[in-house]
N, C-alpha and C positions, 0 to 999 in steps of 0.2 A: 305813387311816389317811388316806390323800392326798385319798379321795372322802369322811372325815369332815368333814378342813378345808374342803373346797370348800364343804362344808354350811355351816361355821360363818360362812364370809363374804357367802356367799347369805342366811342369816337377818341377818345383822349388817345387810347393803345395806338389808335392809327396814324397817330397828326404827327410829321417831321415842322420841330420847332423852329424849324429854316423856315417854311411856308410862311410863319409870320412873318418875318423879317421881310420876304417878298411883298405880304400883304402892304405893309406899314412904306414900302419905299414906294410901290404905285399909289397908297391913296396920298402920300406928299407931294411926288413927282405928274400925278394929275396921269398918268397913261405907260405902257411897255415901254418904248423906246427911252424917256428916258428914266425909268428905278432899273434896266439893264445897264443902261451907262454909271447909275448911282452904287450899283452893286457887282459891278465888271463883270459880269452874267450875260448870254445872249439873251438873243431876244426868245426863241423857242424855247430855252427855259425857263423864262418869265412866264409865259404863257402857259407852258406843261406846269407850273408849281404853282401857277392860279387856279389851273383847269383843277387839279388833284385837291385844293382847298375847297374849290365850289362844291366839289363833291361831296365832302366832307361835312363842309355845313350845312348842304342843302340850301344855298343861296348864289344866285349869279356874283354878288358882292360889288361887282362892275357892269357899270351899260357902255356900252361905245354911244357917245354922242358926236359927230363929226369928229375931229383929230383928238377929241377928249376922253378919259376914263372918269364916268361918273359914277359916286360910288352910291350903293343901293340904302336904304333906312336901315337895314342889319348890318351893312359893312361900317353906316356911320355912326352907329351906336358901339360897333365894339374896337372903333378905333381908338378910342383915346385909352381903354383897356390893355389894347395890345402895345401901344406907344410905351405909355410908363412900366408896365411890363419890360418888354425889350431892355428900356433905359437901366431899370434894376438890374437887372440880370446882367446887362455890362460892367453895371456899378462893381456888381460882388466879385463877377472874375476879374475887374480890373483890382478892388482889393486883397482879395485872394492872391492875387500876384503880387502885391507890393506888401505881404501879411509879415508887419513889423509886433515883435510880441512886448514891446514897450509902451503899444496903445493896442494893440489887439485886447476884445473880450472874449475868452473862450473857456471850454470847462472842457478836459482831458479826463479819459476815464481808463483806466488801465487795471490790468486782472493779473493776479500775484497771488501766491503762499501769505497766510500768514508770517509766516516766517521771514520773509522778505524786508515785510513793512520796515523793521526796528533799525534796519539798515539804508533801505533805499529813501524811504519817506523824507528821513531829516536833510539828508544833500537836496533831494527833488526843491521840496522845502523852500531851499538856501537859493536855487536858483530862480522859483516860483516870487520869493522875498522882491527880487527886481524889478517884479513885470504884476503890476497889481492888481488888471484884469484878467490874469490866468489863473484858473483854478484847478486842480487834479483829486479826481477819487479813487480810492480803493480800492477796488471790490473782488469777491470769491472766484476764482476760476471754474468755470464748468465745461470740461472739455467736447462733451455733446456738443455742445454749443457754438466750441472759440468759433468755429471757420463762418459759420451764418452772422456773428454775432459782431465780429471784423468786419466783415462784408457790408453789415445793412450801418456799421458806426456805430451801434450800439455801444462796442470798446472802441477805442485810438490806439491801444495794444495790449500786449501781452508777454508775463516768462511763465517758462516753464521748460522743464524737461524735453527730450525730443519725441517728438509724436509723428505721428504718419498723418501729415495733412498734405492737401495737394498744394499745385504749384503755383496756384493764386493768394494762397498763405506764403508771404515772405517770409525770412527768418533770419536772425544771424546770433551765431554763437556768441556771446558776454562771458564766458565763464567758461573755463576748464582747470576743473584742480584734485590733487591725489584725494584720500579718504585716509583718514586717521581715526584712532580710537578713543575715548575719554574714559577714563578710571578715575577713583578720588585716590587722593595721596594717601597711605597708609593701609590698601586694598589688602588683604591676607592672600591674594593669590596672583597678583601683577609684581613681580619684578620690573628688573631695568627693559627687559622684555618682553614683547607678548608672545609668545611662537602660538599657531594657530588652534594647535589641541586646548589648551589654555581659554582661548577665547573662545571655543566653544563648549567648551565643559561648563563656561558661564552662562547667566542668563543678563538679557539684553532689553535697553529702549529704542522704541522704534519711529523716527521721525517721519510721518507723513499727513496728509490732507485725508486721505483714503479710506474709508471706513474698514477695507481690506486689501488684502495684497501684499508682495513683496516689495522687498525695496533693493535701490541698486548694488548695496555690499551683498545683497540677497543672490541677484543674480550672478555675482563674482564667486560666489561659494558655490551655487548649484554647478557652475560648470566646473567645477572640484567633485562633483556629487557628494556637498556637505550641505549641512543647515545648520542652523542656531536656533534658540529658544528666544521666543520675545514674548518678555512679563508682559510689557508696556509700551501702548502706541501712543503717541500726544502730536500737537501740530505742531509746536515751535521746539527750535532745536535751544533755547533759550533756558525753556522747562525743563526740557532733557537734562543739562548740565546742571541745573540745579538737582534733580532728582538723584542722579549718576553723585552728586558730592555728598548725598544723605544716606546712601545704600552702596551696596555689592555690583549695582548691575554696572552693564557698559554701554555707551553709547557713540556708534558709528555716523561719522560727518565727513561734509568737505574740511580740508583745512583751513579755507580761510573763516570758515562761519565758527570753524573751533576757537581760534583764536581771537575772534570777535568775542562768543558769549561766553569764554572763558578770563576773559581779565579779572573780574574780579571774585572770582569763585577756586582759580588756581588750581583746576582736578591737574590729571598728568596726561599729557599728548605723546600717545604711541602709534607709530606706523599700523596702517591696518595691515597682521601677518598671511597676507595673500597678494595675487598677481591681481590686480581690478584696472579696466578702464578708469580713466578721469571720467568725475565726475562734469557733468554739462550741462550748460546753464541757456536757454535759447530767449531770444525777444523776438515776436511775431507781430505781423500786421499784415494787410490786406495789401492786394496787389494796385486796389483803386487807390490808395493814397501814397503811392509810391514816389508820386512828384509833388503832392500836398505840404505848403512851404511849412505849415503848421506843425502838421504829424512827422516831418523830418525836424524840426524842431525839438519834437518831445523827444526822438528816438534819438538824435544825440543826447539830449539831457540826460534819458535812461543809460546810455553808454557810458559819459565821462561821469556820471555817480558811481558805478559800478566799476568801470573801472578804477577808480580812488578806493572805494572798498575794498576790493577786492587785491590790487595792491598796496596802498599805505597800512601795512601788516602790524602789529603791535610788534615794539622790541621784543627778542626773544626774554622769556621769564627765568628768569634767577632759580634753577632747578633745587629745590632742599631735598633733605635725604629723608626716607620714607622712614 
């Protein structure tokens, strides 16, 4: 049984799924001359993409009987296979192409930060709310992984940071924004200013996924050839500011996620006191779903959430005196 299967994925590997389509137009049209007319194909290719099947299956599939193609006991058993077959198969790329997500069923899988979720999920959500057969999950990034993991659908996409993947990994920027610092109001060592000696004489929380490594304000100071102290790594930048309003430490963010999990905790938002790229925010997916009406779907929805996050900013907070 083990070396039959092996046979059946070997013939599989080799069969162009056009042959059927040939098959299925000679055993309707009774002979070559006309499933070439039914299929605007010459006749010597009718003939070469039968000859290539018979070989295939180890079956003539057709007799010539005077101006007739008769078809053999193995061709007539696996017609009506091949028929409905074919018909599917047009079915789904005929709805694939008209793929309305107001009666679409589909389940989206998308890979994110923690971090992420508290912000993307509820807009996704909101637009999700509409369309009652669509479903979307969450799940952990593993960067080993994204580009295979795109590739076979396992994910419909992803953010994340910029990474060196190839060029069958699509990507488009969602985010770019400066990095600011969080102190609690009343810190014994944060003024109206931070100058950098200051912030690093402190000690810091460190937001990532990572079990190690640095991180982007990380790499802005190494090229100063400075470092910082980090007490505390956690995953959500959410925890951070709570912790940062119970203690001494600091913690470095984008600005917009500051001002998101700062509303109601009120630490104090200082310029990070260095030269730093923007921080950057990427959404990726595979090069095969590039024109998938579906997966262009989700990737606008992930865009216009993001962009509302990341622009509809809180009013600036009513600064009180430390």
């Amino acid at each position: 049984m083990p070396g039959r299967d092996r046979l059946a994925v070997v013939q599989m590997s080799r069969i162009d799924l056009n042959l059927f389509t040939v098959f299925d137009a000679i055993y309707r049209e009774g002979g070559i001359t006309a499933a070439s007319k039914r299929l605007h194909l010459s006749q010597p290719a009718i003939s070469h993409a039968l000859a290539r099947l018979r070989e295939v299956l180890g079956d003539p599939l057709f007799e010539r009987r005077g101006n007739a193609m008769v078809a053999t006991p193995r061709a007539r058993a696996l017609a009506s296979t091949i028929s409905s077959s074919l018909g599917g198969l047009e079915q789904l790329l005929h709805t694939a192409a008209q793929w309305r997500p107001e009666t679409a069923q589909r389940s989206f899988s998308v890979a994110m930060r923690e971090g992420h979720e508290p912000y993307l999920l509820p807009l996704l959500g909101r637009s999700l709310a509409k369309h009652p057969g669509l479903r979307i999950a969450s799940v952990r990034i593993d960067r080993r992984d994204l580009e295979d993991d795109l590739q076979s659908g396992e994910l419909d996409a992803a953010l994340d940071i910029a990474l060196p993947l190839t060029a069958e990994t699509r990507r488009e920027r969602v985010l770019a924004d400066e990095l600011v610092v969080l102190a609690r109001r009343g810190h014994p060592r944060v003024r109206r200013v931070l100058d950098l000696p200051t912030y690093l004489d402190l000690d810091h929380v460190q937001v990532t996924g990572r079990r190690r490594g640095a991180g982007h304000e990380d790499a802005a100071l190494a090229r100063l050839g400075k470092s910082r102290r980090v007490r505390v790594r956690c995953q959500q930048h959410l925890a951070a500011n709570e912790l940062v309003s119970r203690s001494d430490l600091l913690v470095t963010m984008p600005r917009s996620y500051a001002e998101r999990v700062n509303r109601h905790v009120d630490n104090r938002v200082l310029p990070f006191p260095a030269a730093a790229p923007a921080f950057e925010l990427f959404l990726y997916w595979h090069a095969n779903v590039d024109d998938d009406p579906a997966n262009r779907w989700l990737r606008e929805r992930i865009g216009a959430a993001l962009r509302e996050v990341w622009q509809s900013r809180s009013a600036p907070q009513r600064r009180r005196r430390d």
